[in-house]
C-alpha positions as a printed Julia matrix, in Angstrom:
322×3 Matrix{Float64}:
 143.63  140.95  155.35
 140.53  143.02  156.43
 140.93  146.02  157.95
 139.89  146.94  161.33
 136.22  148.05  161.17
 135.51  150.8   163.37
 132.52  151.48  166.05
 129.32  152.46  163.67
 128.01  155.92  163.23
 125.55  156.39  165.27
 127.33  155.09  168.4
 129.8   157.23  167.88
 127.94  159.77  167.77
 125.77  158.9   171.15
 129.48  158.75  172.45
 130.27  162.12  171.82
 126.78  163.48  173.18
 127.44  161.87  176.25
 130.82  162.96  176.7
 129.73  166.34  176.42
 128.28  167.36  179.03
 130.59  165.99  181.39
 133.08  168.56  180.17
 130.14  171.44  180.76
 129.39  170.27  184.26
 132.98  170.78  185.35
 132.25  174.64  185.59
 134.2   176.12  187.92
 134.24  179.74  189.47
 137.0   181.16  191.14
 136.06  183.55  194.12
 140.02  183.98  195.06
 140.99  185.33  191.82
 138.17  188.09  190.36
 140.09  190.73  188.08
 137.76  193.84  186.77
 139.02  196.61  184.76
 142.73  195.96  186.4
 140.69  195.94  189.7
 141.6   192.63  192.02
 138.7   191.16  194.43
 139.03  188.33  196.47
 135.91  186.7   197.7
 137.28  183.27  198.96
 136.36  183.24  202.7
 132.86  184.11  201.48
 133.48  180.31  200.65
 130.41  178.86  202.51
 126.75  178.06  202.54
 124.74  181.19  203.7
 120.9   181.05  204.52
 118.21  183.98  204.85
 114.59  183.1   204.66
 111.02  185.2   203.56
 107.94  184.23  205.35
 104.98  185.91  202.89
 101.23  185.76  203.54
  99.05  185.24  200.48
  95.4   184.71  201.08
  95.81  183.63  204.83
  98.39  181.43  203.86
 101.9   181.37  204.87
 104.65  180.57  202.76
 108.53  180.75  204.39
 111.08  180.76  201.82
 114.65  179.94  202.66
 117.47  181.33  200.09
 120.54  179.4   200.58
 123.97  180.4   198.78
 127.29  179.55  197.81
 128.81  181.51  194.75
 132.51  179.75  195.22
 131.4   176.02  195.23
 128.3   173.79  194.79
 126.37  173.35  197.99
 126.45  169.9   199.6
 123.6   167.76  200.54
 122.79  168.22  204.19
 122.67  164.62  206.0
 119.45  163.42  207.62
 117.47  165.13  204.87
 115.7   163.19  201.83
 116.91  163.98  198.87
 113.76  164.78  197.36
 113.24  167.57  200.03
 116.84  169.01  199.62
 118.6   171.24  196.65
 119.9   169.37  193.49
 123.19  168.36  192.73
 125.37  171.32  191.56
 123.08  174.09  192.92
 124.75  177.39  193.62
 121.49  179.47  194.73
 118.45  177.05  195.93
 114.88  178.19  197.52
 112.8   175.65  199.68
 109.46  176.55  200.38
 107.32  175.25  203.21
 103.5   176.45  203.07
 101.78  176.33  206.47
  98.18  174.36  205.91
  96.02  174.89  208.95
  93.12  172.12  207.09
  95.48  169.26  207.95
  98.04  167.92  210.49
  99.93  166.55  207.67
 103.06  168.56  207.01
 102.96  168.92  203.51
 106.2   168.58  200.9
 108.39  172.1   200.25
 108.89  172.84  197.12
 112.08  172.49  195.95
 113.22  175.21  193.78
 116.58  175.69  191.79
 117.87  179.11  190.86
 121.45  178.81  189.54
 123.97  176.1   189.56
 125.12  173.73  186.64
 121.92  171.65  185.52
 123.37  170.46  182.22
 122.39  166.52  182.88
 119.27  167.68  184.52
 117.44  170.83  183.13
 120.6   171.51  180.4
 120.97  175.07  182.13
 124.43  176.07  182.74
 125.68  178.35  185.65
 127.46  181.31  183.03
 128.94  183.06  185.92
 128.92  186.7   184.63
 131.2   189.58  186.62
 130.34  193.57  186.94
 132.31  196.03  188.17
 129.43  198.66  189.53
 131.5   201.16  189.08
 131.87  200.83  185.38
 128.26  199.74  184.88
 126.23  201.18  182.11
 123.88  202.33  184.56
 124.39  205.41  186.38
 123.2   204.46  189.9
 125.5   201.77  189.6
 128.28  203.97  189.3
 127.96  205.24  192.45
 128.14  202.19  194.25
 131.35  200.6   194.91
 131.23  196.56  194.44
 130.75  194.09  191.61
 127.64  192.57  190.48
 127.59  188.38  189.93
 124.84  186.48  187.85
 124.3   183.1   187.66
 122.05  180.77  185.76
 120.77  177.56  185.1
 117.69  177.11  187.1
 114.65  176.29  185.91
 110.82  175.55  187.88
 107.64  174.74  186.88
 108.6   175.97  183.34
 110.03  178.82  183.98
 113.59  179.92  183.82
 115.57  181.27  187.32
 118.44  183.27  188.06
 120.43  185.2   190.88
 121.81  188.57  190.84
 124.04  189.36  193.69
 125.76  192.56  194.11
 128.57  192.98  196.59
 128.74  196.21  197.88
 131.8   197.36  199.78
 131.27  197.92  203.9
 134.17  199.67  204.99
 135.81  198.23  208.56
 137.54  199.97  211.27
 137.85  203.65  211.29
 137.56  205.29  207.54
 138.72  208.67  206.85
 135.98  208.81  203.82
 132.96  209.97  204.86
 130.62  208.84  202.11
 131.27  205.33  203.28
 130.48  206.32  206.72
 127.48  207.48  206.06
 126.64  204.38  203.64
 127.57  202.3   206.81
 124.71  203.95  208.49
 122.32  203.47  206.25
 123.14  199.64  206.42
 122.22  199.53  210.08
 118.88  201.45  209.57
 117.91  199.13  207.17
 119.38  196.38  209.45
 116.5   197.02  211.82
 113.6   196.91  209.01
 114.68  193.53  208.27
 115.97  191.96  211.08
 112.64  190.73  212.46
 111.75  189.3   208.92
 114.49  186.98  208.57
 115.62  188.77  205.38
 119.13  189.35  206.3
 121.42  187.08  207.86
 125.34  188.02  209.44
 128.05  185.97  206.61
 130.59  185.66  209.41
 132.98  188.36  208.53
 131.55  190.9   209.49
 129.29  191.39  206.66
 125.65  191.44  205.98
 123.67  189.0   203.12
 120.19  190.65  202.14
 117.52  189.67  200.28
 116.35  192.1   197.77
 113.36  190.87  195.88
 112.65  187.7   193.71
 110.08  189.0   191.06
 109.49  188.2   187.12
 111.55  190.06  185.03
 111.48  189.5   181.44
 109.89  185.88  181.52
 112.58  184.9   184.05
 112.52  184.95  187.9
 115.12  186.91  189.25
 116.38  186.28  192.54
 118.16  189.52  194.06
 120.06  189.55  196.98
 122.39  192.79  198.26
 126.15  191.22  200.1
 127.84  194.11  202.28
 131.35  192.86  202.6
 134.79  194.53  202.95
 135.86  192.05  200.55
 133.68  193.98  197.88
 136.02  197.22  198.58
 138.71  197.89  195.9
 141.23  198.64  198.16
 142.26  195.49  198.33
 146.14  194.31  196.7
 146.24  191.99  193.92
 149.06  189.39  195.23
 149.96  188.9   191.48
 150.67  192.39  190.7
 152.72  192.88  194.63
 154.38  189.87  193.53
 155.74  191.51  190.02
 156.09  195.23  190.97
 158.09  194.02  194.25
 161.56  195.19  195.1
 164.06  192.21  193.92
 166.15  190.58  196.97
 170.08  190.66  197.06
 170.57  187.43  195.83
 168.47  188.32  192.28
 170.35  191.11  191.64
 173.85  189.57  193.04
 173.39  186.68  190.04
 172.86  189.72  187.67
 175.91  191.89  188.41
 177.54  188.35  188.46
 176.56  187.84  184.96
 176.76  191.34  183.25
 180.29  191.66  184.85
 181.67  188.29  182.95
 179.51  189.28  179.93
 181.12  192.44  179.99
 184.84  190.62  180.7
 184.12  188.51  177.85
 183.0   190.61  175.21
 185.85  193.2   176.09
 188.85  190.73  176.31
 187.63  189.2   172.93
 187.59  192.46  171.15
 190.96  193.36  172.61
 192.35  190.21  171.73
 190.95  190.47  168.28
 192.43  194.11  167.52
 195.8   193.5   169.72
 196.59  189.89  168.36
 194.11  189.55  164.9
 193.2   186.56  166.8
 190.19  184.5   165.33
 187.89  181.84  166.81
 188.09  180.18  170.26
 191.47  182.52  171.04
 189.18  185.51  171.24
 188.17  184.02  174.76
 189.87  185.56  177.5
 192.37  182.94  178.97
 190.97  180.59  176.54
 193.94  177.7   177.31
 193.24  178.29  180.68
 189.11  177.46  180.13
 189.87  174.34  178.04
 191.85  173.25  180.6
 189.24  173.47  183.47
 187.98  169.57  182.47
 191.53  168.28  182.99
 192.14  170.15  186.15
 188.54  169.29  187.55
 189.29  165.3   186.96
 193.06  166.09  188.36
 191.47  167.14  191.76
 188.59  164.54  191.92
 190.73  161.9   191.87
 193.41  163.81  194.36
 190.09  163.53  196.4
 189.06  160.29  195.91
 192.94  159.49  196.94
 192.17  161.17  199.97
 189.37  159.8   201.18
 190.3   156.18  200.58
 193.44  156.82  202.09
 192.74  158.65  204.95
 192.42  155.82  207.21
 195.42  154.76  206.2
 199.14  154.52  208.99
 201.55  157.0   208.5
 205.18  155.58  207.39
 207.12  154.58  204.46
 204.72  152.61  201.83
 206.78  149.57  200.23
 208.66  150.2   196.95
């Protein structure tokens, strides 16, 4: 009898290249759950598609950029547009840029440009979400900042390699005692006013403020920079994992553990009593041990004293026949 001949080499091989990347494209990045140095962040209703644009003139020519993020989730293709004039599949950060062309009445293509997301079927960049906390940051302006810094990878134009950097910087809501962040919170609104005609800052929702920064050459890559004011970004906030363990226990916890320490401590006393009072050995050194092994018996005695009862209880009254 032959054996059973396997698939060749080389398709096995092509089998476990394609596989492959279908494992790296399942990236996922989890803006509920952000721990840094024992510091919890939560930037989940951050959880949608935010847009800020840059109009730029070059040579009498007009170029307007629009930025459009998501950091939790990959942005989804918006209906009614082609899908060569909209961002990839899998794009976290994406630029489309529209030059204005006064020679023609032809409205010419954008340019469709990809700065992070996962690209591994497509460019073979991959997002590598990295996490900062600014506050332990190598860099000493950082350190005064309160926040985390997120970068993310994988695009790639023309050539040339692309990334985001977006720092989330803490905007303190309500009334706050400290007055460094009041003062920061000024500063926000002057700068507000600088860019609020340009189109370089757009509201998030919650109160916050998305701003671009710059989008220059750094090192051979294009860095896309963008500045998030959020109260989200503040480390006040409570990790629900750590309130969840350091929490007071309820009544009925700690009932079940007197419970049990009180007939641990029953047990281990009567058996040492009976064991110096009687030189008893083995199952007598339980406490009312006859009376334990007898708890199957009585348990059957008084189901079926139930089971009597219930089949009889529609029964007459009187004298049952002998």
């Amino acid at each position: 009898m032959r054996p059973a001949r396997g698939l060749p080499m080389h398709l096995s091989s092509l089998l476990i290249l394609l596989l492959i990347p279908s494992f790296t494209i399942a990236y996922t990045l989890d803006c509920s759950d952000i721990r840094l140095d024992r510091k919890y962040f939560n930037l989940e209703p951050l959880d949608d598609p935010h847009s800020l644009y840059r109009v730029s003139e070059e040579d009498g020519t007009l170029t307007n950029t629009t930025f459009t993020i998501n950091v939790c989730r990959p942005l989804k293709k918006t209906k009614g547009v082609p899908k060569e004039e909209d961002c990839p599949n899998n794009s976290r950060v994406c630029a489309i840029q529209r030059v204005a062309d006064d020679s023609t009445d032809e409205t010419p293509k954008p340019r469709i440009i990809p700065i992070a997301g996962d690209f591994s079927l497509s460019t073979g960049g991959d997002l590598n979400p990295q996490w900062t906390r600014l506050k332990s940051s190598a860099s000493s302006a950082d350190r005064e900042k309160e926040g985390l810094r997120l970068e993310l990878n994988g695009g790639k134009y023309d050539g040339q390699k692309q990334k985001a950097i977006v720092e989330f910087l803490c905007l303190a809501d309500g009334y706050q005692e400290d007055a460094r962040r009041q003062q920061l919170s000024q500063a926000y609104d002057e700068e507000d006013k600088k860019h609020s005609s340009t189109g370089e800052e757009a509201d998030d929702g919650h109160g916050g403020k998305l701003k671009f920064h710059s989008w220059e050459d750094e090192e051979k890559v294009k860095v896309l920079r963008l500045d998030w004011h959020t109260k989200y970004a503040c480390e006040n906030a409570k990790d629900p994992e750590y309130d969840s363990k350091s929490g007071h226990w309820g009544f009925f916890t700690w009932f079940i553990i007197i419970v049990f320490m009180s007939v641990a401590a029953y047990l281990v006393f009567g058996s040492w009593l009976n064991y110096n009072r009687y030189s008893a050995r083995g199952w007598d050194l339980v406490p009312h041990s006859e009376t334990i092994r007898d708890i199957p018996y009585l348990f059957r005695d008084w189901m079926r004293r139930v089971v009597s009862t219930v089949q009889g209880g529609g029964a007459r009254g009187g004298y049952s026949a002998v």
